[in-house]
VMD Tcl script that builds the backbone (N, CA, C; Angstrom):
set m [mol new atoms 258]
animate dup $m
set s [atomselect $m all]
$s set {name element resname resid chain x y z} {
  {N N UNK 1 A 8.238 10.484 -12.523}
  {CA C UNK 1 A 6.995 9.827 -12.205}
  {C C UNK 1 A 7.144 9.123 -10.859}
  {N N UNK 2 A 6.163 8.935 -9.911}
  {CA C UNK 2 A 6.108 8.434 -9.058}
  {C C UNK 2 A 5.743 7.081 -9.133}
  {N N UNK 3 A 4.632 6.566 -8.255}
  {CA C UNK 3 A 4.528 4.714 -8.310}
  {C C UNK 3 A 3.521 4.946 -9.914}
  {N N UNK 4 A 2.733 6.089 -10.155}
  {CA C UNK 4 A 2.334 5.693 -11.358}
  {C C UNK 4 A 2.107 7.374 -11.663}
  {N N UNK 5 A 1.504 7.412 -13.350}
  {CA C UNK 5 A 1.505 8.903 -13.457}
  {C C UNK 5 A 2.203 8.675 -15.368}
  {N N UNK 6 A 1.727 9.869 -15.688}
  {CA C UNK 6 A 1.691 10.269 -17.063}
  {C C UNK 6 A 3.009 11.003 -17.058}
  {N N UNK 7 A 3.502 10.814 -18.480}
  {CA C UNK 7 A 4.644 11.238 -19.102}
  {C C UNK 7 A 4.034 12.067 -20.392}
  {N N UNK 8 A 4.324 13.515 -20.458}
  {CA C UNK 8 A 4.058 14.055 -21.462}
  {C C UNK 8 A 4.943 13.973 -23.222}
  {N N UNK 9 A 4.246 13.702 -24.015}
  {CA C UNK 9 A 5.744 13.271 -25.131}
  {C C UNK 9 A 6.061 14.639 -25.957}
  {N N UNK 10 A 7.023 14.772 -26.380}
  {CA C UNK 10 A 6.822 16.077 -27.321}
  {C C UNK 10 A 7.715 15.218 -28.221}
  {N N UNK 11 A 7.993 16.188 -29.368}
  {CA C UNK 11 A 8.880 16.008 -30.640}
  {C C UNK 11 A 10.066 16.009 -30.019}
  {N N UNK 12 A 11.285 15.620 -30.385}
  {CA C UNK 12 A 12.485 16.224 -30.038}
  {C C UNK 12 A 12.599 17.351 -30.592}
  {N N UNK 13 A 12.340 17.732 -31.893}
  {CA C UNK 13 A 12.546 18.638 -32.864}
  {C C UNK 13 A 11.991 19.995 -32.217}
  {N N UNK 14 A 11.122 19.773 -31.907}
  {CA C UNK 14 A 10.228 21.178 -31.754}
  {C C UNK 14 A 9.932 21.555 -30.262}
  {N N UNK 15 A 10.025 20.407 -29.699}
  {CA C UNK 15 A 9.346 20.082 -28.300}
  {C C UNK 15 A 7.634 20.384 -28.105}
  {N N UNK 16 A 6.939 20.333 -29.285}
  {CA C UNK 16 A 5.878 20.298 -29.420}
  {C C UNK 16 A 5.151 19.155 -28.264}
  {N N UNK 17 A 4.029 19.713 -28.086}
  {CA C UNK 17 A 3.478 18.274 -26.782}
  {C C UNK 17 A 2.752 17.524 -28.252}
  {N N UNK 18 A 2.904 15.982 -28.013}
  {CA C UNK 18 A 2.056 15.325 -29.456}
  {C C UNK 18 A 1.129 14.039 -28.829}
  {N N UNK 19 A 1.481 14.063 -27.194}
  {CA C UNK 19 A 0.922 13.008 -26.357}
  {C C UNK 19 A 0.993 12.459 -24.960}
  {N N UNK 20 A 0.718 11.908 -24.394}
  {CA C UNK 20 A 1.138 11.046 -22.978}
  {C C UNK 20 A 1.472 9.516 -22.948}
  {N N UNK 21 A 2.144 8.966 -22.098}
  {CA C UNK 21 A 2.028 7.402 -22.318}
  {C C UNK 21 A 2.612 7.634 -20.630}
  {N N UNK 22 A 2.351 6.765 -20.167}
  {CA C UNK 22 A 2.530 6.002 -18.488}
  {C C UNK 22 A 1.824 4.713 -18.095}
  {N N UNK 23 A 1.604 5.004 -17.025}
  {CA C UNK 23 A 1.146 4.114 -15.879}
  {C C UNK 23 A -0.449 4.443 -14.604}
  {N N UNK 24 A -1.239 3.668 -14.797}
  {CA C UNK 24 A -2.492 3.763 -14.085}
  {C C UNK 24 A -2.769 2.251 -13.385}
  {N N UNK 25 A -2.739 2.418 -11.726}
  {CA C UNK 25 A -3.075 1.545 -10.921}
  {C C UNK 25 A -4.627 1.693 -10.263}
  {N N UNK 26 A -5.546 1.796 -11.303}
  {CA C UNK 26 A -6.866 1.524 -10.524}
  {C C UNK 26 A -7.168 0.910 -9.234}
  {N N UNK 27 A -8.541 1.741 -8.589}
  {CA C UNK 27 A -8.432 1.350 -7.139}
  {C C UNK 27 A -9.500 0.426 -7.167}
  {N N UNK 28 A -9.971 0.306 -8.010}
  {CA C UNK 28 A -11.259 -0.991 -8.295}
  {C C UNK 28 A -10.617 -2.675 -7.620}
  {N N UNK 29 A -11.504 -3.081 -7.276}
  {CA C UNK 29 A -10.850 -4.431 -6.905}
  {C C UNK 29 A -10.893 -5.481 -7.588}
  {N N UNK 30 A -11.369 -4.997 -8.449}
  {CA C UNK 30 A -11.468 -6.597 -9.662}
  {C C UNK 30 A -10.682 -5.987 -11.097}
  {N N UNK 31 A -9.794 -4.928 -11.351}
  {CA C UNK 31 A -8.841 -4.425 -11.814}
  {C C UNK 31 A -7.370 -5.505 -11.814}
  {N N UNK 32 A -7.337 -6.167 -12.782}
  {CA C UNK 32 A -6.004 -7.268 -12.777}
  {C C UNK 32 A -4.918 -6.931 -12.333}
  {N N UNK 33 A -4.873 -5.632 -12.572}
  {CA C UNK 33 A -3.015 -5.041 -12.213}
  {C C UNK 33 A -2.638 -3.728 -12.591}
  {N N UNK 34 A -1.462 -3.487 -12.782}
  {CA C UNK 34 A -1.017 -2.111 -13.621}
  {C C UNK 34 A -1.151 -2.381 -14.750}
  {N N UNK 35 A -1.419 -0.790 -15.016}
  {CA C UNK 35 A -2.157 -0.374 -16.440}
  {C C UNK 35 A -0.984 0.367 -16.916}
  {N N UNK 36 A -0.359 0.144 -18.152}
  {CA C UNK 36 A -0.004 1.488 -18.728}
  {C C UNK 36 A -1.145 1.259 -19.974}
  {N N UNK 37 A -0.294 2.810 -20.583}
  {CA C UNK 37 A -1.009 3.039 -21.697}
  {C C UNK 37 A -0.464 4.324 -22.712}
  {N N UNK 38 A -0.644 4.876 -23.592}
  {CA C UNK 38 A 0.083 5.851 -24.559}
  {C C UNK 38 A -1.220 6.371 -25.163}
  {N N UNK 39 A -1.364 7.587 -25.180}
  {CA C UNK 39 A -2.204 8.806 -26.238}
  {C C UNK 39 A -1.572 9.303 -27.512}
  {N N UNK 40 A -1.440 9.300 -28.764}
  {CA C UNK 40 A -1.074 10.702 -29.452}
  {C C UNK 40 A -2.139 10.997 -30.184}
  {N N UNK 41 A -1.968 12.482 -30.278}
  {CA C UNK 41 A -2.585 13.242 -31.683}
  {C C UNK 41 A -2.989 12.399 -32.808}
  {N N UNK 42 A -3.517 12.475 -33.441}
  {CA C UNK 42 A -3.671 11.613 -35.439}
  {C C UNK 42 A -2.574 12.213 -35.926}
  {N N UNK 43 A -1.955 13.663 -35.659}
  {CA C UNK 43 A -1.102 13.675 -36.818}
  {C C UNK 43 A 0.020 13.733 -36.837}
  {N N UNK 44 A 0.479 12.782 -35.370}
  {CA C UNK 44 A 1.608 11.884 -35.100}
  {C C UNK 44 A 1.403 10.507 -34.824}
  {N N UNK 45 A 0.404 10.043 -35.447}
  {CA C UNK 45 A 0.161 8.391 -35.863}
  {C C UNK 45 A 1.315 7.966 -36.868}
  {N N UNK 46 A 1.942 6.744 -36.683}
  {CA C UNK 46 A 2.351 5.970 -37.642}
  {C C UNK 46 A 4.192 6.428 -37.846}
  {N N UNK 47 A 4.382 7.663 -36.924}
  {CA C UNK 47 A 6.012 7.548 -36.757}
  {C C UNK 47 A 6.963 6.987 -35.715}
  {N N UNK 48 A 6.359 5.926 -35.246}
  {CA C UNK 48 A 6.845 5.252 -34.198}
  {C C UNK 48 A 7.276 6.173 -32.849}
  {N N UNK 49 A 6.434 6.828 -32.581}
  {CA C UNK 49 A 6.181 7.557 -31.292}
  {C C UNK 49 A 5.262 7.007 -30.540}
  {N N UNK 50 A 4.499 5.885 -30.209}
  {CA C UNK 50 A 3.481 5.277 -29.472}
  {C C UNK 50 A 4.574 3.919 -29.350}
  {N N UNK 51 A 5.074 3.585 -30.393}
  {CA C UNK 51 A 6.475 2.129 -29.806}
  {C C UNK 51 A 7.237 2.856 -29.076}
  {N N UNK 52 A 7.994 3.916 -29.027}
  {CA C UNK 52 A 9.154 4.107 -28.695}
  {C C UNK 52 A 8.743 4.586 -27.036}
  {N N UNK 53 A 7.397 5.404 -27.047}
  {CA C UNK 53 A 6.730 5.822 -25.799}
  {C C UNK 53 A 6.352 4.480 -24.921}
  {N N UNK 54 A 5.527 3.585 -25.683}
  {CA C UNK 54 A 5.309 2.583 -25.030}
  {C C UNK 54 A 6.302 1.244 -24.009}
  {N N UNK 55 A 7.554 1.229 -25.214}
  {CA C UNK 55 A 8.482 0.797 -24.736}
  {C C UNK 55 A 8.897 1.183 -23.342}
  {N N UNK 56 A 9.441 2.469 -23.812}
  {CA C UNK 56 A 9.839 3.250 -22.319}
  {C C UNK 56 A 8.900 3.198 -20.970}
  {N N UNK 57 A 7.527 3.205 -21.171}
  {CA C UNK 57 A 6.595 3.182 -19.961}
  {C C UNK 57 A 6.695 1.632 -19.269}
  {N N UNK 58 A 6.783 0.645 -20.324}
  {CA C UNK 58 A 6.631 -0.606 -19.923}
  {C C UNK 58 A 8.334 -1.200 -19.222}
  {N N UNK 59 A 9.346 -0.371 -19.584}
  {CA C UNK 59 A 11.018 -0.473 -19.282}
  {C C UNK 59 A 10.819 -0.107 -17.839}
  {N N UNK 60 A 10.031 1.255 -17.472}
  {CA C UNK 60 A 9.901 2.075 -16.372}
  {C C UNK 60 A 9.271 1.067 -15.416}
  {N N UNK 61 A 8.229 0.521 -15.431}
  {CA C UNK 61 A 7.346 0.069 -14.960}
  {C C UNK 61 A 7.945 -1.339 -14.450}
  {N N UNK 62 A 8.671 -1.906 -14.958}
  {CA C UNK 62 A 9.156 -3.717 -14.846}
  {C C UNK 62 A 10.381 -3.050 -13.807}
  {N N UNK 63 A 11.400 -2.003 -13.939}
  {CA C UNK 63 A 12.253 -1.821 -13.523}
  {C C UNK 63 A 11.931 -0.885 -12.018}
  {N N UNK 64 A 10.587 -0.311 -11.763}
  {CA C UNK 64 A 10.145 0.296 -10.697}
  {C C UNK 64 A 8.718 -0.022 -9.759}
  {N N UNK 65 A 8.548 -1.134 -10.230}
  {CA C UNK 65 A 7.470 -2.256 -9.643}
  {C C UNK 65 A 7.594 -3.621 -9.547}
  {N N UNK 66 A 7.310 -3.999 -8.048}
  {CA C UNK 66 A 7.358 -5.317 -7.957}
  {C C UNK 66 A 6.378 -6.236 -8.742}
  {N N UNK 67 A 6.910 -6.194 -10.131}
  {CA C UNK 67 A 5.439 -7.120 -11.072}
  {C C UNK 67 A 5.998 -8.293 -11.706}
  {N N UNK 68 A 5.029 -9.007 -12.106}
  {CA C UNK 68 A 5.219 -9.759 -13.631}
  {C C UNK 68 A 4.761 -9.694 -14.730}
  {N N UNK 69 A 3.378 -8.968 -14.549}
  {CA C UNK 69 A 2.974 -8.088 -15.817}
  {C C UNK 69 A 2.180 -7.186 -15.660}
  {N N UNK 70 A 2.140 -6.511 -17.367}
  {CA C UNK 70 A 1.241 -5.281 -17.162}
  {C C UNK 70 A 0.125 -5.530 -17.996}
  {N N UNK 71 A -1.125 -4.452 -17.685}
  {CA C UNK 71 A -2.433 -4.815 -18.556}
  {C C UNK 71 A -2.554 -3.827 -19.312}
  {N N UNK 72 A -2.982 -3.644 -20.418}
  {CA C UNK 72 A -3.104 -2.594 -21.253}
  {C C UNK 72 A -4.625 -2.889 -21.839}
  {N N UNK 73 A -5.195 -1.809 -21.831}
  {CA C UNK 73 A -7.299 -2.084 -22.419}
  {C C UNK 73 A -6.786 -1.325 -24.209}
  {N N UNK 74 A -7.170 -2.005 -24.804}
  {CA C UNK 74 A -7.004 -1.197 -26.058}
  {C C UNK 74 A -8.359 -2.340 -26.964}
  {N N UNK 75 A -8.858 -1.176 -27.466}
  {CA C UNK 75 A -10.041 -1.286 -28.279}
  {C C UNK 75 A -9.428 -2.149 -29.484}
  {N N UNK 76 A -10.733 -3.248 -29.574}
  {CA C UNK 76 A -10.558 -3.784 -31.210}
  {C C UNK 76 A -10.296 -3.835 -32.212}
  {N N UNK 77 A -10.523 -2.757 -32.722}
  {CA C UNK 77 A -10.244 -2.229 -33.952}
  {C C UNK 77 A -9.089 -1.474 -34.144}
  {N N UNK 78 A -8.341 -0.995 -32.957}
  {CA C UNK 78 A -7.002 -0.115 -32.541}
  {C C UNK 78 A -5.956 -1.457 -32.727}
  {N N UNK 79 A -5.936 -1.911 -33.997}
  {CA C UNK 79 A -4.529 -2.854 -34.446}
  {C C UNK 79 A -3.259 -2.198 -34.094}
  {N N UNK 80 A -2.881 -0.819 -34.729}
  {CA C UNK 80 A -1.833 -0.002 -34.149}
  {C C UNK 80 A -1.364 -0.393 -33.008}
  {N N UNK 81 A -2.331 0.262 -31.935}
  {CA C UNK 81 A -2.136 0.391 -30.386}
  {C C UNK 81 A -2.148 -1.394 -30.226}
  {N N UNK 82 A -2.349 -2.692 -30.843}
  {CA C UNK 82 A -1.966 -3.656 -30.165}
  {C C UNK 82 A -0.625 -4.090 -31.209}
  {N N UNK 83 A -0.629 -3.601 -31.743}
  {CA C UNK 83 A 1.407 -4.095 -32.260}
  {C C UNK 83 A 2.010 -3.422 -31.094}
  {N N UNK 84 A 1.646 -2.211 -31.424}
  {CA C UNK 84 A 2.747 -1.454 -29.444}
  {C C UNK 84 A 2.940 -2.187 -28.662}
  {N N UNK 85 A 1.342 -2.917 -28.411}
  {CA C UNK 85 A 1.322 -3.690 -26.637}
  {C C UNK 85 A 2.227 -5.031 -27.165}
  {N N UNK 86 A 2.241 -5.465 -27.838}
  {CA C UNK 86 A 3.128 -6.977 -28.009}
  {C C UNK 86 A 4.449 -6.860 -28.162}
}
mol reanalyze $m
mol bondsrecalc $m
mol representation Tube
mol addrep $m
């Protein structure tokens, strides 16, 4: 990945593709900062493939940007996707 950009996830097992998770720096000017964020399928919900993805994007990101934090948009009702972000 470069300064920002998607990571495709697969299984180890299969190398099936099951999602993306990275980094998005909007060019908007009232945009707080870097964005990551993580996609999967539904029917790789709930095996800790969105923590383990998320982790890694946010490891990538602290260790290859001059930051102090990152922003993540995740919908209300997406409890899942905010245990990841914390």
């Amino acid at each position: 990945m470069r300064r920002t950009g998607q990571w495709a996830l697969e299984r180890r097992e299969t190398r099936a593709f099951i999602g993306r998770a990275g980094s998005h720096l909007p060019e908007r000017g009232d945009w707080p900062g870097l964005e990551i964020g993580w996609t999967l399928h539904p029917d790789h919900w709930g095996h800790g493939y969105a923590t383990e993805a998320g982790r890694a994007a946010v490891d990538w990101c602290f260790a290859n940007h001059d930051i102090d934090e990152l922003v993540r948009a995740i919908l209300l009702e997406n409890t899942a996707s905010q245990a990841v972000a914390r």
